[in-house]
TORPA-4810 file (N, C-alpha, C, O; in nm, 3 decimals):
<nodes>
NODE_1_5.556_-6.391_-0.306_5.574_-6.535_-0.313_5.462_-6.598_-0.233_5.467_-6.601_-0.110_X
NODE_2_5.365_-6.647_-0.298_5.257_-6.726_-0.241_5.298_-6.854_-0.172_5.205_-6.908_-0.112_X
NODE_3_5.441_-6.929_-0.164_5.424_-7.075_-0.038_5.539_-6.983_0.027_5.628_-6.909_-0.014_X
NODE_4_5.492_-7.023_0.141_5.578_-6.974_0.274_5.712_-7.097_0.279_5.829_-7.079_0.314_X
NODE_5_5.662_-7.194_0.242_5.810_-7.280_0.242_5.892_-7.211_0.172_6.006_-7.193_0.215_X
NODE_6_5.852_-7.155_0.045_5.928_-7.151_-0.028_6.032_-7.016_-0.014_6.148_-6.998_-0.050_X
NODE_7_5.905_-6.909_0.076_5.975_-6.768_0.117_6.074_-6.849_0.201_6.188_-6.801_0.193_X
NODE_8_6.067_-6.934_0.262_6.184_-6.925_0.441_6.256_-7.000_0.384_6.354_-7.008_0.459_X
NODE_9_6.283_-7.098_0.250_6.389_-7.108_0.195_6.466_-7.008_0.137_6.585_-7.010_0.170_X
NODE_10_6.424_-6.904_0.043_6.476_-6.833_-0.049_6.553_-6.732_0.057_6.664_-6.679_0.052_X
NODE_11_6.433_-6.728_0.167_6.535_-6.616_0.258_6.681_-6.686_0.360_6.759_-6.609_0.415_X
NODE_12_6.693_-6.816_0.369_6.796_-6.865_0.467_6.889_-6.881_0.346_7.002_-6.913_0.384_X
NODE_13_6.878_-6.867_0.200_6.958_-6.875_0.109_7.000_-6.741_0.085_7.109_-6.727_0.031_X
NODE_14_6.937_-6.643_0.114_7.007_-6.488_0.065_7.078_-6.500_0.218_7.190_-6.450_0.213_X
NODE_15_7.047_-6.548_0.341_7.103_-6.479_0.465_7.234_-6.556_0.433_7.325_-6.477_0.459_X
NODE_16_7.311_-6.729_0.369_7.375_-6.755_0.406_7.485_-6.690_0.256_7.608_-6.687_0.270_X
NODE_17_7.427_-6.651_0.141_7.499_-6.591_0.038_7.572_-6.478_0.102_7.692_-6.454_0.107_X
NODE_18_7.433_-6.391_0.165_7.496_-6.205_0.217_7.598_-6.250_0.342_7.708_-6.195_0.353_X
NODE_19_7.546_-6.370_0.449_7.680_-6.406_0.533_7.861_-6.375_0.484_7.959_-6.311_0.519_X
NODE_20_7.805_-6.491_0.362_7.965_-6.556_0.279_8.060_-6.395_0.252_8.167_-6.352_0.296_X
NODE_21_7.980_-6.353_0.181_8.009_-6.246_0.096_8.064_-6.123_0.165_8.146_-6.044_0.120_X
NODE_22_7.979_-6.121_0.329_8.035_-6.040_0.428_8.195_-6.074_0.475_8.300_-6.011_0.469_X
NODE_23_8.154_-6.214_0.526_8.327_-6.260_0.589_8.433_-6.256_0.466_8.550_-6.227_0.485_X
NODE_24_8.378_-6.290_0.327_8.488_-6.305_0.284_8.564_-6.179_0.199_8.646_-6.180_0.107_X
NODE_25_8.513_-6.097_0.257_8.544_-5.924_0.193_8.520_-5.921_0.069_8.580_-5.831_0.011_X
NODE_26_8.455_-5.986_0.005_8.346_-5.950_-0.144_8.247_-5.818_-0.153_8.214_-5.759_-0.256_X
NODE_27_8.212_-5.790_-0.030_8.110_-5.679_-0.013_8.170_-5.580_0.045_8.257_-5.578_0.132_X
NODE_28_8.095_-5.463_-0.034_8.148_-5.293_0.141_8.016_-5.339_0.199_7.941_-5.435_0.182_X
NODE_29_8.018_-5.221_0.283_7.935_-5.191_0.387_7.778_-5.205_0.341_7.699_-5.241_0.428_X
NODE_30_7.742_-5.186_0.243_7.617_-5.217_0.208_7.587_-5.309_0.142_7.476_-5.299_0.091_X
NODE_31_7.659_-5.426_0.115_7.619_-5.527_0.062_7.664_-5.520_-0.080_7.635_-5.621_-0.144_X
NODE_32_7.731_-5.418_-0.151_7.798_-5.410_-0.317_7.914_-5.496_-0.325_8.017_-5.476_-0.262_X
NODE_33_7.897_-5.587_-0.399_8.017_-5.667_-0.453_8.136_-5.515_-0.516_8.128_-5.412_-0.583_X
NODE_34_8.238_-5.594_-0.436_8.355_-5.484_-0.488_8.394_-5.498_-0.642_8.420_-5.409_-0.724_X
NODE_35_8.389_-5.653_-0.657_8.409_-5.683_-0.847_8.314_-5.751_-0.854_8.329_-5.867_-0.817_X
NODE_36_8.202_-5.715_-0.895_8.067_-5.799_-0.980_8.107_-5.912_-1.047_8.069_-6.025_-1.017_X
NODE_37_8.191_-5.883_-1.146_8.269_-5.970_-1.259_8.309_-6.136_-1.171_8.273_-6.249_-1.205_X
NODE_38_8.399_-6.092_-1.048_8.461_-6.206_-0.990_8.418_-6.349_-0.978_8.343_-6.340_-0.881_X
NODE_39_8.417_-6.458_-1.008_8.391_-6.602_-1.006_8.429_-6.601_-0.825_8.358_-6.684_-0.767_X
NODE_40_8.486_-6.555_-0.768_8.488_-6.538_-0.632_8.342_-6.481_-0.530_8.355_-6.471_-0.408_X
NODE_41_8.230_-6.454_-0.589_8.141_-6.409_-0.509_8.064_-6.493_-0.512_8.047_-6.562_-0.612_X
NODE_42_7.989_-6.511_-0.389_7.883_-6.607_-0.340_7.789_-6.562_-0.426_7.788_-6.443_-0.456_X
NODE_43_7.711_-6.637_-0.471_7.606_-6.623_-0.558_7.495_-6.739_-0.540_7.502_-6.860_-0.520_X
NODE_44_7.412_-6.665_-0.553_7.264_-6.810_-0.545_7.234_-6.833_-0.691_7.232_-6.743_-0.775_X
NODE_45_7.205_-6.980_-0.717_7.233_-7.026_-0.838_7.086_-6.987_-0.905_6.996_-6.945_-0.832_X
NODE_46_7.071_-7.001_-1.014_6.950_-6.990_-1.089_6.912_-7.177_-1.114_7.000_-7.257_-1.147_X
NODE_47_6.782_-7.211_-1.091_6.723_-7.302_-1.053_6.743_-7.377_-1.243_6.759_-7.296_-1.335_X
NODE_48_6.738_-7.492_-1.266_6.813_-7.543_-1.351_6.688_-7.651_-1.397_6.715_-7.703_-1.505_X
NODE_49_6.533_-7.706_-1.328_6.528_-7.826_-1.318_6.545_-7.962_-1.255_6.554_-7.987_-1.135_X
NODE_50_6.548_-8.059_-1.374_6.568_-8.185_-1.335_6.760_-8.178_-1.308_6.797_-8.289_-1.268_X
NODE_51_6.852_-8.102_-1.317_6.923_-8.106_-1.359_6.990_-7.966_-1.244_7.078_-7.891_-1.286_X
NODE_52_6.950_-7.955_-1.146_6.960_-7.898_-1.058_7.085_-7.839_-1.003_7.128_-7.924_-0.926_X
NODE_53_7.164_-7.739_-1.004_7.280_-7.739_-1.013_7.301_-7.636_-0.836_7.396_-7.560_-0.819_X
NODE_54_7.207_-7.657_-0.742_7.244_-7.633_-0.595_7.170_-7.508_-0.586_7.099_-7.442_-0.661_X
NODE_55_7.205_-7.500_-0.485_7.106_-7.342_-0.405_7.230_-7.248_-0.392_7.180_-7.143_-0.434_X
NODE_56_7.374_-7.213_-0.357_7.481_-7.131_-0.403_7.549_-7.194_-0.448_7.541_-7.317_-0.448_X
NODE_57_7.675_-7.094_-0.522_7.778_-7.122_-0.557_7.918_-7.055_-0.482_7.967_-6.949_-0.519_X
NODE_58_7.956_-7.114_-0.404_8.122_-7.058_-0.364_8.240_-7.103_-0.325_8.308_-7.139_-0.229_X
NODE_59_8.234_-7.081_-0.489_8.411_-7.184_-0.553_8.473_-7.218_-0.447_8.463_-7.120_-0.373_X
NODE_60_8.525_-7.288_-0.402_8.469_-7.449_-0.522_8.371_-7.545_-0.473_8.364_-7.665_-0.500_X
NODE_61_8.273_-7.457_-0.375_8.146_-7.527_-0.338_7.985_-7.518_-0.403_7.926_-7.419_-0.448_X
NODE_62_7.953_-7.614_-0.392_7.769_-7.622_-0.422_7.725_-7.608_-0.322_7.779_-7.692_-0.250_X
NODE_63_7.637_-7.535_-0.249_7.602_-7.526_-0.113_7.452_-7.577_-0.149_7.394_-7.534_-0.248_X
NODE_64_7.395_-7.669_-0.066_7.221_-7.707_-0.100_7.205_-7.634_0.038_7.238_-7.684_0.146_X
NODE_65_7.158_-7.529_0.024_7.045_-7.508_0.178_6.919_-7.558_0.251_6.823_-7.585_0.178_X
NODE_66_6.911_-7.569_0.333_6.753_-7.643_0.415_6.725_-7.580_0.512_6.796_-7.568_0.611_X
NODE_67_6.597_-7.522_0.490_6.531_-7.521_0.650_6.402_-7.524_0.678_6.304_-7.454_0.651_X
NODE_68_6.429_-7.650_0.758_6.335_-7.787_0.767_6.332_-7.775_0.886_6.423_-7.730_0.955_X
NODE_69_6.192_-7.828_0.935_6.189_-7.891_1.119_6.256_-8.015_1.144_6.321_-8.031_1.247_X
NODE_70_6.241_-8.139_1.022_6.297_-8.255_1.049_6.399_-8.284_0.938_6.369_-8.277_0.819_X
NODE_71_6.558_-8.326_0.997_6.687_-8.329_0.929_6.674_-8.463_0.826_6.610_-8.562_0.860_X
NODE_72_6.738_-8.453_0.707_6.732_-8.594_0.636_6.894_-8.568_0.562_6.909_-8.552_0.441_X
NODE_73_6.980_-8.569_0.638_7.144_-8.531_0.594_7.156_-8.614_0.541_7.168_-8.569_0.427_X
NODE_74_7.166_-8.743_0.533_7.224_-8.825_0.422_7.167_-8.784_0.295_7.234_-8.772_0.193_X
NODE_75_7.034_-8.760_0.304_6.978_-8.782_0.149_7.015_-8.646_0.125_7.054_-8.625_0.010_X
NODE_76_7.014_-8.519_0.225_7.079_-8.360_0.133_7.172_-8.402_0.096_7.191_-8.394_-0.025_X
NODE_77_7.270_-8.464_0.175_7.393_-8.496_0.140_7.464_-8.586_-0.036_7.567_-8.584_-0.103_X
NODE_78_7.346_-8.642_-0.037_7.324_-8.695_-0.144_7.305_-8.606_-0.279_7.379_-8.590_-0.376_X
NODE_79_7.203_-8.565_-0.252_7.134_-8.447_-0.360_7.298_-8.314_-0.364_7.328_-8.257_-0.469_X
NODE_80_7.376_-8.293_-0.234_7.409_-8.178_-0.276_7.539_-8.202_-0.362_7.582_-8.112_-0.433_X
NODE_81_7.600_-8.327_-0.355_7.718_-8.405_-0.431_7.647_-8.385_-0.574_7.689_-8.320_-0.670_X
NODE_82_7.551_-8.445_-0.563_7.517_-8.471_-0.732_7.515_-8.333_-0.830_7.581_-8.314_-0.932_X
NODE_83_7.417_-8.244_-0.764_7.412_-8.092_-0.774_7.538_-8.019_-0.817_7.543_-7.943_-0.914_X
NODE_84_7.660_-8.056_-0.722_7.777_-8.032_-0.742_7.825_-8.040_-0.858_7.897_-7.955_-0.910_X
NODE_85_7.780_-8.162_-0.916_7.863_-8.234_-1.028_7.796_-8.181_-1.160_7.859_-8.143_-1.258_X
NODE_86_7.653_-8.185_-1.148_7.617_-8.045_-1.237_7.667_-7.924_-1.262_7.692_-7.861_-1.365_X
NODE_87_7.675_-7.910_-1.175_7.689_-7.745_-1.130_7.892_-7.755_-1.210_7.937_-7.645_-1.243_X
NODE_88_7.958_-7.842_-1.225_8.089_-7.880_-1.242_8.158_-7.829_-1.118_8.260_-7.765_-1.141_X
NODE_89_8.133_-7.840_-1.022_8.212_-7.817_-0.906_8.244_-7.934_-0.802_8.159_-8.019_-0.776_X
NODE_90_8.387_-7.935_-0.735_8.404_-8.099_-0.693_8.363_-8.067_-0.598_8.409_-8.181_-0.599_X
NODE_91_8.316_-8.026_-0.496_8.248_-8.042_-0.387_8.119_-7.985_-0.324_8.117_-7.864_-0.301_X
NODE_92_7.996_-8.070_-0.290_7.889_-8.037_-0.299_7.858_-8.041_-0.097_7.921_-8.124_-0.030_X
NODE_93_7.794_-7.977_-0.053_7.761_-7.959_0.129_7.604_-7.916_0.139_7.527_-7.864_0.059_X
NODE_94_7.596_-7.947_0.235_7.433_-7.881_0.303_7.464_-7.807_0.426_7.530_-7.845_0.522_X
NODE_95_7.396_-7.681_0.404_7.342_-7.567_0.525_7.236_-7.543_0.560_7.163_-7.449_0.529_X
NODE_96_7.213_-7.661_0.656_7.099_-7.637_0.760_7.077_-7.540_0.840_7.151_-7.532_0.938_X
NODE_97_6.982_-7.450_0.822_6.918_-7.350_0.940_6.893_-7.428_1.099_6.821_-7.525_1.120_X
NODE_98_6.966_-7.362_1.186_6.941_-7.328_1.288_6.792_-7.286_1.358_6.754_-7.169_1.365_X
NODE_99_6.743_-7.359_1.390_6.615_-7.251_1.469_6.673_-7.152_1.575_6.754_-7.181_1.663_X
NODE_100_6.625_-7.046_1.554_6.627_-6.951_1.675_6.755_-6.877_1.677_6.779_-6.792_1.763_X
NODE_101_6.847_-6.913_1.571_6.999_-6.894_1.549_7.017_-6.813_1.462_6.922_-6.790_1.387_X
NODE_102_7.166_-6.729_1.437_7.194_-6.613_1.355_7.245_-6.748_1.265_7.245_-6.870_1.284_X
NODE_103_7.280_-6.672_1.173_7.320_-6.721_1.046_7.471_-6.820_1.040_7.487_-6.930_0.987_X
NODE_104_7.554_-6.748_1.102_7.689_-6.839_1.138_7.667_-6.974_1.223_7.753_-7.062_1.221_X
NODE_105_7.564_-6.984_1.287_7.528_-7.070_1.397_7.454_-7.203_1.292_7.418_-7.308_1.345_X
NODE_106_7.443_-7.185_1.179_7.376_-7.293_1.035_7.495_-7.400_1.083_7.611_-7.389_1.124_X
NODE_107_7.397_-7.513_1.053_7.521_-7.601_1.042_7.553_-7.637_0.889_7.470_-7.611_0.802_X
NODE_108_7.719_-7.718_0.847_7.745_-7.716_0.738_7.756_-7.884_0.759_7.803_-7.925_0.865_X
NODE_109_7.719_-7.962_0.674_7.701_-8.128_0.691_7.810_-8.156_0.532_7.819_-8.091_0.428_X
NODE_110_7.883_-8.292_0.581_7.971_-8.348_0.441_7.939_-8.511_0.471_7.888_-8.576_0.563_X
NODE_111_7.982_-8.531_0.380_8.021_-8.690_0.386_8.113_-8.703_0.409_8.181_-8.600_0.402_X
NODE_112_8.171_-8.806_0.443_8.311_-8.836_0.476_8.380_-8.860_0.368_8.501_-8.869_0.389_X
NODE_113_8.341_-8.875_0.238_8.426_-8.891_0.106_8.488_-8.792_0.089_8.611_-8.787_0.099_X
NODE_114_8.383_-8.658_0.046_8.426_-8.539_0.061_8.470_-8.437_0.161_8.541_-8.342_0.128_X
NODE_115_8.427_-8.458_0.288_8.577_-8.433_0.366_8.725_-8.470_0.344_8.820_-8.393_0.357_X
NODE_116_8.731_-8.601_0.310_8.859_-8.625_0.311_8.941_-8.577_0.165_9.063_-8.569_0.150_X
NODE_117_8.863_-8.558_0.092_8.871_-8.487_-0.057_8.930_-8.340_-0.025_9.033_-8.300_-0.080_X
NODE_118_8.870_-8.279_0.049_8.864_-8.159_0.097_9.012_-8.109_0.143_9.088_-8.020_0.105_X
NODE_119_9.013_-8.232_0.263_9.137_-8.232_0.342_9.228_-8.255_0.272_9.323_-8.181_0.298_X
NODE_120_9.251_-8.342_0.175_9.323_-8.396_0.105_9.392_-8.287_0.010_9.507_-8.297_-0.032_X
NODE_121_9.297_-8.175_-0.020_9.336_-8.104_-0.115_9.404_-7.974_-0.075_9.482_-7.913_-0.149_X
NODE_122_9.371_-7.940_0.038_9.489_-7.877_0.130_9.590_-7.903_0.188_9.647_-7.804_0.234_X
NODE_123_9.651_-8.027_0.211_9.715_-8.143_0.212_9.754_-8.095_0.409_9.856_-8.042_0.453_X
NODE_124_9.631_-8.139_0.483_9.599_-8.126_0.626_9.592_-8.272_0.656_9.531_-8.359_0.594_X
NODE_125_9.653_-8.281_0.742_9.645_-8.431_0.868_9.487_-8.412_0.927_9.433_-8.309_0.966_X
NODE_126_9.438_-8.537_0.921_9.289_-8.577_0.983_9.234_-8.466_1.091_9.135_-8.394_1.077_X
NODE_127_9.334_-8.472_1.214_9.339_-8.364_1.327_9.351_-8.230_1.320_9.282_-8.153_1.386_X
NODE_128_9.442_-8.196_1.236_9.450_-8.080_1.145_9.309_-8.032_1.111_9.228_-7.951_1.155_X
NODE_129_9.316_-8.103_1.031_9.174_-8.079_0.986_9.041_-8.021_1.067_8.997_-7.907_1.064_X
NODE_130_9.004_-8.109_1.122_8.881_-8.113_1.221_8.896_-8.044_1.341_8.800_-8.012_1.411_X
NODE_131_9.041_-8.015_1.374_9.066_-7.920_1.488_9.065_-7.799_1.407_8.997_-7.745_1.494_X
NODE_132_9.079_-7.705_1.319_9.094_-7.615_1.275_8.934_-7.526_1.200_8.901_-7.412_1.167_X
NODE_133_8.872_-7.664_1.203_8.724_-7.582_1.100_8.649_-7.636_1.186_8.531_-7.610_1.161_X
NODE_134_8.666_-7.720_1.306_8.547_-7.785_1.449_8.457_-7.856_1.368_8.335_-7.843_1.364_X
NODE_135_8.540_-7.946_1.293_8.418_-8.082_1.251_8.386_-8.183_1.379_8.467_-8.209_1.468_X
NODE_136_8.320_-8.208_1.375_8.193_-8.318_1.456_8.180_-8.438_1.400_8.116_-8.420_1.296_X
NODE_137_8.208_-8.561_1.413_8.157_-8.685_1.332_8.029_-8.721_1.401_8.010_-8.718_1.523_X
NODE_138_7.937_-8.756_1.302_7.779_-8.810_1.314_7.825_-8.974_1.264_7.898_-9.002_1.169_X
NODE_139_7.780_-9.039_1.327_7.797_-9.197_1.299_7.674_-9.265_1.281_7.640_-9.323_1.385_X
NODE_140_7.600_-9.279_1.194_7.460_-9.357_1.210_7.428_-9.493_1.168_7.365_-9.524_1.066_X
NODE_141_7.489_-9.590_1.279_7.478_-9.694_1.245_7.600_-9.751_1.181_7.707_-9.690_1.182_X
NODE_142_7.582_-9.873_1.123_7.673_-9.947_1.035_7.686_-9.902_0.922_7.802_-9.900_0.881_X
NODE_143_7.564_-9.844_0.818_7.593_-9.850_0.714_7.701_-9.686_0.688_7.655_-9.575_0.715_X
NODE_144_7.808_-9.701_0.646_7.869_-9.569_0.593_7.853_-9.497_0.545_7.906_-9.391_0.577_X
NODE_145_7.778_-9.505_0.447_7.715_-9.383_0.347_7.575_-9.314_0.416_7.516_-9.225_0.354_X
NODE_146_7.525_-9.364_0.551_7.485_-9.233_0.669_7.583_-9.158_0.777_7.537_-9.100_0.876_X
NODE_147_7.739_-9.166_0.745_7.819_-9.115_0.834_7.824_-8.950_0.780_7.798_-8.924_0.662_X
NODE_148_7.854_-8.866_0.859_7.858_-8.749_0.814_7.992_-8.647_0.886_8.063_-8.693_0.976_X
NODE_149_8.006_-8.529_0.839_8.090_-8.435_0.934_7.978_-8.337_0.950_7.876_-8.323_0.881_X
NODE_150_8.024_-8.263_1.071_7.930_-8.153_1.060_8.026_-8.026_1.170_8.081_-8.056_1.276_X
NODE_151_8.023_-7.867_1.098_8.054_-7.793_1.144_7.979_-7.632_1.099_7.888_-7.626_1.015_X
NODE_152_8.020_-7.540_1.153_7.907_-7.411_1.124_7.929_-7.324_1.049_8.039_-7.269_1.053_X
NODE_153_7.842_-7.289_0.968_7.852_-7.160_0.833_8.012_-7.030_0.910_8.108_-6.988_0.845_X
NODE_154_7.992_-7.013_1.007_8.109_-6.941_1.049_8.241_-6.969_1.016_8.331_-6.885_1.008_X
NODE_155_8.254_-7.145_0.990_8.337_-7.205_0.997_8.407_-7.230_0.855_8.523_-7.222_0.816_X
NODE_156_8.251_-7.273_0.779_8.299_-7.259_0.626_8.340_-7.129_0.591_8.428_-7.141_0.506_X
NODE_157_8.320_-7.013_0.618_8.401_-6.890_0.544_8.519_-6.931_0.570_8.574_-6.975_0.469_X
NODE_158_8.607_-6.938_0.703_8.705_-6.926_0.686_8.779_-7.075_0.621_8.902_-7.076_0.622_X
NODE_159_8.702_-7.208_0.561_8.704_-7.272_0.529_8.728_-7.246_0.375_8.833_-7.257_0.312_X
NODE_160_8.608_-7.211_0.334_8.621_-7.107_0.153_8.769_-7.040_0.151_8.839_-7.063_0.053_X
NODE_161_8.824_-6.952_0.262_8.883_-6.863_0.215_9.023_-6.918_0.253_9.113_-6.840_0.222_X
NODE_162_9.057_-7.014_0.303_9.185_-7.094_0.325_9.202_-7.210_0.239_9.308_-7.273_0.233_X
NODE_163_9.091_-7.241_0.170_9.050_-7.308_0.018_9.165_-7.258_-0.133_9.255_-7.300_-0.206_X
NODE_164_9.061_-7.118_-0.098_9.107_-7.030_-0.238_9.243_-7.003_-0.194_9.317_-7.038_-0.285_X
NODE_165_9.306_-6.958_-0.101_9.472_-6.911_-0.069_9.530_-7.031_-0.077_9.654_-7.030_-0.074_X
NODE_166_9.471_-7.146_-0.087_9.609_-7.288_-0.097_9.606_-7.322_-0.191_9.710_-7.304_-0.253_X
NODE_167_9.469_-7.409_-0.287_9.477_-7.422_-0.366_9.444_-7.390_-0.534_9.338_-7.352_-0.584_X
NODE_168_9.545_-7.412_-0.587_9.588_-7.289_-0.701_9.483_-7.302_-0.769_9.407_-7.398_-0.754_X
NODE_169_9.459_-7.196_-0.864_9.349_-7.191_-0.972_9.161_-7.214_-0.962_9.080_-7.239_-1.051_X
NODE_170_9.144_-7.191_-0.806_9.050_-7.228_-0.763_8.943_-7.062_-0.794_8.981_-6.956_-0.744_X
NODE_171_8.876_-7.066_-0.839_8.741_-6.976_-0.872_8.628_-7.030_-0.969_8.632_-7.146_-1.012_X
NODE_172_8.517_-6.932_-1.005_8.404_-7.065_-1.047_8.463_-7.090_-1.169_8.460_-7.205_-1.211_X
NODE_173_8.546_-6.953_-1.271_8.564_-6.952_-1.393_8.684_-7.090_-1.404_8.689_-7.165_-1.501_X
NODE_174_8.753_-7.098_-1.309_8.847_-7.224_-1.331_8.788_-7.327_-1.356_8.824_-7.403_-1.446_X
NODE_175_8.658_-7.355_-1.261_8.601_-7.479_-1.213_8.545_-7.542_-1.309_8.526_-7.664_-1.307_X
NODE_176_8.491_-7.416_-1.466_8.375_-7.484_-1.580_8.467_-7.524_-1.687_8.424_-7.578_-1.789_X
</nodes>
């Protein structure tokens, strides 16, 4: 791969796929999906275009990854909703790399629409919520649509996987 941007993306996208796939017992010991077949395995998407359908997939998320020196969360945040909606999945997030950090230490960024979408769909109280997966509110300013949540790739596995055990019919094959 001749741009280096493009290597230290592709690689913070396999580290946070092989992460997922570790915590969420999809893989043995060497990294083999136990069912290939499953709509349950983290997977990095195949690039789509104008029409962009995210950097993974793990039902029932679009994950957009970044790793950038300087943060622009509203606008990932932006791009990774839309992506989502391509992709036919209702909820779209960004995983920012960490400098200097293992892979669980990524942060995971939402909007507050889709947090509460989120929450909503596990049917968790506000506190509930944010005490249980360590969301963070980012407030920027007046305007709302720069407000954000933010908590860590460690956090989304067990986030994914208390997802799929509540609510019913959730995998990618449901989702299309």
């Amino acid at each position: 791969m001749s741009n280096p941007n493009k290597a230290k993306g592709t690689a913070w996208e396999s580290a946070i796929r092989d992460y997922l796939n570790y915590e969420l017992d999809l893989v043995n010991d060497y990294g083999t999906f136990f069912d290939p077949m499953s709509g349950e395995n983290i997977r990095r998407a195949a690039q789509e275009g104008s029409r962009d359908v995210g950097d993974i997939h793990a039902a029932p998320f679009v994950l957009e990854a970044k790793n950038t020196k300087r943060p622009a969360v509203p606008t990932w945040i932006r791009q990774a909703e839309r992506e989502a909606e391509h992709a036919g999945f209702p909820y779209g997030l960004v995983v920012r790399k960490v400098r200097l950090q293992h892979t669980h230490m990524g942060r995971v960024h939402v909007s507050v629409r889709t947090w509460t979408r989120i929450r909503l769909a596990l049917g968790m109280s506000t506190s509930a919520f944010r005490e249980l997966y360590g969301w963070s509110v980012s407030l920027r300013g007046l305007d709302t649509s720069r407000w954000y949540l933010t908590t860590t790739v460690r956090e989304l596995a067990d986030l994914i996987r208390d997802y799929r055990r509540t609510v019913p019919g959730v995998s990618a094959r449901a989702l299309r």
